[in-house]
C-alpha positions in Angstrom: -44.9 64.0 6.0 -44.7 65.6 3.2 -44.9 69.2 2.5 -45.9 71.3 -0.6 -44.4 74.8 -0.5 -45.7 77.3 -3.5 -43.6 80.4 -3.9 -40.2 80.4 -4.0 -38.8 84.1 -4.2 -36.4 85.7 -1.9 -37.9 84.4 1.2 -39.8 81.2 -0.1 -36.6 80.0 -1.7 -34.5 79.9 1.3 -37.2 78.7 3.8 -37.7 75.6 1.1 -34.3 74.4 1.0 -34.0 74.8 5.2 -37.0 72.1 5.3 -35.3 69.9 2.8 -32.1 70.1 5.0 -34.3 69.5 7.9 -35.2 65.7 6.4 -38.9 67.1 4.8 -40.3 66.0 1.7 -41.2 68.7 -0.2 -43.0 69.1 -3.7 -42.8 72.9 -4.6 -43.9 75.3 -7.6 -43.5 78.5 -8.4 -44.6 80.6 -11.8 -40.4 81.5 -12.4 -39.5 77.6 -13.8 -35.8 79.0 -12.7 -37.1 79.0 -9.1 -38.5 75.4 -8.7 -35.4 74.1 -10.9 -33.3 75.5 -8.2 -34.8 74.2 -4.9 -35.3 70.9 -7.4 -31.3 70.8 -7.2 -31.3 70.5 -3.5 -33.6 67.3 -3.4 -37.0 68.7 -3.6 -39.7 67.4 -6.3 -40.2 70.2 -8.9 -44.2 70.2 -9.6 -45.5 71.8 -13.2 -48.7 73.4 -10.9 -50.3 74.6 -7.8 -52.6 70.7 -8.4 -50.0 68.9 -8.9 -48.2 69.9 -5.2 -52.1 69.4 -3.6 -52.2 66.1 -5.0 -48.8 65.0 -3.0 -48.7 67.2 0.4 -50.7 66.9 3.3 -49.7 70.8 4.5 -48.4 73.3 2.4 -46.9 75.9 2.5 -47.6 79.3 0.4 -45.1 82.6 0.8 -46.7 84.7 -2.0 -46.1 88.4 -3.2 -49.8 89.6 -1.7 -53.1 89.4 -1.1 -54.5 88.7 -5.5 -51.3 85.8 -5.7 -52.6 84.0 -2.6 -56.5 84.7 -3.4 -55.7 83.2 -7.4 -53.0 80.2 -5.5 -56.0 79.0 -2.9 -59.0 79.8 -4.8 -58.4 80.3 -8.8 -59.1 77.5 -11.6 -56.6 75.2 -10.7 -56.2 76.2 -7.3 -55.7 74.2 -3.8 -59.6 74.6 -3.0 -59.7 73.1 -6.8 -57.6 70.0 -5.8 -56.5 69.6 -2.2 -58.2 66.7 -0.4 -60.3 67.8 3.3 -58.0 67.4 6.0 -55.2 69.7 4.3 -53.3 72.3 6.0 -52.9 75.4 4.3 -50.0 77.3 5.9 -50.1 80.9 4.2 -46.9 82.6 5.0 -47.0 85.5 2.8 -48.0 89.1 4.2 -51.4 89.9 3.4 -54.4 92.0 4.6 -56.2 90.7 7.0 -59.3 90.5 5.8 -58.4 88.4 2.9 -56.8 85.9 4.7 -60.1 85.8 7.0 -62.0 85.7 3.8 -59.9 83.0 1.9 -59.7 81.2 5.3 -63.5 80.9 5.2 -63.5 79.5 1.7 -61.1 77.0 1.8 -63.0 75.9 4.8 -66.4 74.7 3.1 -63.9 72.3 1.2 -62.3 70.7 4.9 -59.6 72.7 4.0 -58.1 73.8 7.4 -55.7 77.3 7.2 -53.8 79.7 9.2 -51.5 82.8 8.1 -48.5 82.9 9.9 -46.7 85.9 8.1 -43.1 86.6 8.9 -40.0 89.1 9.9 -36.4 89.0 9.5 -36.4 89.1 5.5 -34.0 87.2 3.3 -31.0 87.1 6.2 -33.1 85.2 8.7 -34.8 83.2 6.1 -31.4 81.8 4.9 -30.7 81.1 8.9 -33.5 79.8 10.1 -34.4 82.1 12.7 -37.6 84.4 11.4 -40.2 85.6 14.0 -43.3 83.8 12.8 -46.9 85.5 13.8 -50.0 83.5 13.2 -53.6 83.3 13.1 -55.7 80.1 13.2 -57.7 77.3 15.8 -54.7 75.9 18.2 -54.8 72.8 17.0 -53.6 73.8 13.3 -50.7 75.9 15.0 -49.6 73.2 16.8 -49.5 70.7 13.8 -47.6 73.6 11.7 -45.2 73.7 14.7 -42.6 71.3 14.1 -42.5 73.0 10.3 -41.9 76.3 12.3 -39.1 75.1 14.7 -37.0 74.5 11.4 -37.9 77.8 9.7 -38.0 80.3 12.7 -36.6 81.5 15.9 -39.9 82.5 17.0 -43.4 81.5 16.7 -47.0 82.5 18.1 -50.3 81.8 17.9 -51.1 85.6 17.8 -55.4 84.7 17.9 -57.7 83.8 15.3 -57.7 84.0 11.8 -56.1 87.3 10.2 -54.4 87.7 13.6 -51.0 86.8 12.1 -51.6 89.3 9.2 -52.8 92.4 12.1 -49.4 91.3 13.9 -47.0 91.8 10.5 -48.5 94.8 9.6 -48.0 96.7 13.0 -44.3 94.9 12.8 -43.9 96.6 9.5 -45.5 100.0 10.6 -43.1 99.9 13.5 -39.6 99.3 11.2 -40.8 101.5 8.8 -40.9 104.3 11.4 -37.8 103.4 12.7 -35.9 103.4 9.4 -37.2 106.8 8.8 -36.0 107.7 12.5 -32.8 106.3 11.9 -32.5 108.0 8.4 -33.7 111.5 10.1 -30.9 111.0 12.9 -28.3 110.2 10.8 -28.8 113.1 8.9 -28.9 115.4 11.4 -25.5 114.6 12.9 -23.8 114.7 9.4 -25.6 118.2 8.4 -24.5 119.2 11.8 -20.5 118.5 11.7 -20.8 114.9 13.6 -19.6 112.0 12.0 -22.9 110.0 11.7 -20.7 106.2 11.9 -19.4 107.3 15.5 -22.6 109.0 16.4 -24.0 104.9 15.8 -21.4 103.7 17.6 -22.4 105.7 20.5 -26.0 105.9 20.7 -27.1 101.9 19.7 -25.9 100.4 23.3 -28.8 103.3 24.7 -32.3 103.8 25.1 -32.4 104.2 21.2 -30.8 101.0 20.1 -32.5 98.9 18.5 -32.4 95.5 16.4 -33.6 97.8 13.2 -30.6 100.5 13.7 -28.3 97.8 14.2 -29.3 95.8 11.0 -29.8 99.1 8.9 -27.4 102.0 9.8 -24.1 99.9 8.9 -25.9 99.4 5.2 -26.9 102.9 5.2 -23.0 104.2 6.6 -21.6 101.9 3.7 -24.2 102.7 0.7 -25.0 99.6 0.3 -28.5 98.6 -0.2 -28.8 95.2 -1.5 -32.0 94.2 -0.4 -32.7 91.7 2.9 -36.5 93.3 1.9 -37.3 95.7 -1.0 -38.9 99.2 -1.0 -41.3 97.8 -2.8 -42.5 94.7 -0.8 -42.5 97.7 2.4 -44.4 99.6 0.4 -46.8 96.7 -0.1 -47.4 95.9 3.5 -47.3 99.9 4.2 -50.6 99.9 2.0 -51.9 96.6 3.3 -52.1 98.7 7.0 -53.1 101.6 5.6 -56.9 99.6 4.2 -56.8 98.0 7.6 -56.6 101.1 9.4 -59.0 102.9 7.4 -61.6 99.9 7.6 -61.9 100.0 11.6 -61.1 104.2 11.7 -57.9 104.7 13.2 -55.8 107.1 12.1 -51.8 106.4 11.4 -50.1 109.8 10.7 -46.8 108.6 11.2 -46.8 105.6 9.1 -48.8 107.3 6.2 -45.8 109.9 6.1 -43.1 107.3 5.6 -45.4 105.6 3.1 -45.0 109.0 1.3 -40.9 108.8 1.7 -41.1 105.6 0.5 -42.9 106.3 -2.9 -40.5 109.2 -3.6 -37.9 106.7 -3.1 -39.5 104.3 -5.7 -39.9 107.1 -8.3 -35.7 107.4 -7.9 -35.5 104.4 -8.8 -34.7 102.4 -5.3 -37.8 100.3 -5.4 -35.8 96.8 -6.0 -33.2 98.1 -3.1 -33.4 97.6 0.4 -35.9 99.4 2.0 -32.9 101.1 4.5 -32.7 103.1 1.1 -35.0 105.3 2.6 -32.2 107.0 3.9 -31.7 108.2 0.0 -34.7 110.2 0.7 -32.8 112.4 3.2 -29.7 112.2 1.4 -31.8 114.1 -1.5 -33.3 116.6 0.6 -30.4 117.4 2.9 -28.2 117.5 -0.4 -24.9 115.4 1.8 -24.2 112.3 1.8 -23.4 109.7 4.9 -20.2 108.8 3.3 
């Protein structure tokens, strides 16, 4: 079969070239020429537009920055609802709100186009792997023929429920690290401020209650100052906002997340938006006026 994958950033890219060691086709395109030249190099078939991949896949595959890049990819001049034949699979992996995958969904679907969002976690470590949790939303059927695609580029995947579903799942996902980074950060802090040395406080707390894949994939960056970003501040901050609508749209309130939204912008005016979003431990490190190290 052949695949069409559109987006090839800091996830996109590495999920690409897992398919094309996996024995897939794949025509790709992305608006950085650098990016397609790239995943080009590893055997895929570098396409000058979104028409050009429509014309050659059967499903593809978008992982897109939000919710106006996937609206102008599947419905802009030029678009897949522009050029994809009925009968195509439209496989949007990027985090978006809900609503506008439901939206875009219904769309593409007066064309025959058939979709599902299936949104991911893990960031760039577990793309390069293979082994991302994959959430999505769509009709059984559509899951099940994006399946195979998902055994090569995840650990994990679910049919979470209907369209959007896989968007409401990777937003409470991202609520839930962002929380804990901020826990983590708070903790931290405290046993530094308060004469403990923070590393063996990690040591000895992460085989407890409060262990926890996030500590154990964040406090070793944050104990070394080293925030090369797995997923920015600025993506976080993306989905943060995403939830934010979405909770505002059906009235619930979510005090704890729209705090660490709020740590999370100060963090971006410093200047850590392109870092890791574990940087959020520079937020503490400001206020508390000490350092991990």
């Amino acid at each position: 079969m052949n695949v069409g994958f559109i987006g090839l950033g800091i996830m996109g890219k590495p999920m690409a070239k897992n398919l094309l060691k996996a024995g897939y086709q794949l025509f790709v395109y992305d608006v950085i020429s650098e990016s397609v030249k790239d995943v080009a190099a590893s055997g895929a078939k570098a396409c000058a537009s979104v028409a050009e991949v429509t014309e050659n896949a059967q499903i593809i595959i978008t992982m897109l920055p939000d919710s106006p890049q996937v609206e102008e990819v599947l419905l802009g001049e030029g678009g897949v609802c522009k050029s994809a034949k009925a009968g195509t699979l439209v496989v949007d992996m990027s985090s978006i709100a809900p609503d506008v995958a439901i939206n875009v969904a219904a769309a593409l679907s007066e064309k025959g186009i058939r979709m599902i969002d299936a949104p991911v976690s893990g960031g760039e470590p577990k793309a390069i792997d293979g082994t991302l949790a994959i959430m999505a939303g769509g009709k059984q059927a559509d899951f099940d023929e994006a399946m195979p695609l998902f055994d090569v580029l995840g650990g994990s995947a679910l049919l979470v429920g209907d369209i959007g579903s896989g968007n409401i799942c990777k937003l409470t996902n991202q609520m839930i690290v962002a929380i804990n980074i901020a826990a983590l950060s708070e903790g931290l802090f405290l046993a530094k401020k308060a004469g403990a040395d923070p590393a063996k406080v990690f040591d000895a707390i992460k085989g407890g209650l409060a262990g926890s894949t996030v500590m154990n994939a964040k406090a070793p960056m944050m104990l070394a100052d080293n925030y090369t970003p797995g997923f920015k501040i600025d993506l976080h901050i993306k989905d943060i906002k995403n939830a934010m609508q979405t909770a505002q749209s059906c009235e619930m309130p979510i005090p704890l997340t729209a705090a660490v939204m709020q740590f999370m912008q100060g963090i971006k005016v410093d200047g850590f938006g392109q870092s890791d979003h574990s940087s959020l431990a520079k937020f503490y490190e400001k206020i508390c006026g000490v350092k991990l190290q």
